[in-house]
C-alpha positions as CSV (number, residue, x, y, z in Angstrom):
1,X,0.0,0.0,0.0
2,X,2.5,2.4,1.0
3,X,5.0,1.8,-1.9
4,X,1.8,1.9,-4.2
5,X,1.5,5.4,-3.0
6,X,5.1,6.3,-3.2
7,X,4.9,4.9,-6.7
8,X,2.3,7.7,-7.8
9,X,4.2,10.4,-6.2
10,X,7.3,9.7,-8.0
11,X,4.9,9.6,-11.4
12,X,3.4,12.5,-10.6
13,X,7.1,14.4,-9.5
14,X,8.3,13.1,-12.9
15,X,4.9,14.1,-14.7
16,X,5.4,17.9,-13.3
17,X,9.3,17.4,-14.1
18,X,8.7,16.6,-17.4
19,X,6.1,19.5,-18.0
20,X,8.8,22.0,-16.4
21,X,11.2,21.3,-18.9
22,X,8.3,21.2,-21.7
23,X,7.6,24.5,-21.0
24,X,11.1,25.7,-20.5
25,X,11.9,24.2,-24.4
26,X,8.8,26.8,-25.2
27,X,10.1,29.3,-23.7
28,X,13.5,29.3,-25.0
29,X,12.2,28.5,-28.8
30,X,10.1,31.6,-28.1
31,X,11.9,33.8,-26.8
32,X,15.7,32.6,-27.9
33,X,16.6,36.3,-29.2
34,X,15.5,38.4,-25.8
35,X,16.1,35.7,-23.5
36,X,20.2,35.6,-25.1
37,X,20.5,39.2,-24.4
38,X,19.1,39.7,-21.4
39,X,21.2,36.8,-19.8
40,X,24.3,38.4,-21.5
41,X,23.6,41.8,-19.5
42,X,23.1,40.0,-16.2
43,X,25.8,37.5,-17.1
44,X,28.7,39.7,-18.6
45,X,29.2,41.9,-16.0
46,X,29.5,39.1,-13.6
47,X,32.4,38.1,-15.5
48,X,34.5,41.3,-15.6
């Protein structure tokens, strides 16, 4: 019963997981252009 139960949580952890990265793919292949740039300003100045 109890390993059932885990069993569903780990689906549903890997379900959301899975959707998280779904929508991250959408986001990037969206918004490839702005999303570049606006890491380079946050990013480049941490590296000087």
């Amino acid at each position: 019963m109890i390993s059932e139960k885990r069993m569903s949580i780990e689906k549903a952890n890997l379900a959301s997981f899975i959707l998280v990265i779904g929508l991250v793919n959408l986001w990037v292949g969206f918004f490839s252009p702005p999303t570049a740039s606006l890491f380079k300003t946050f990013v480049t100045p941490l590296e000087h």
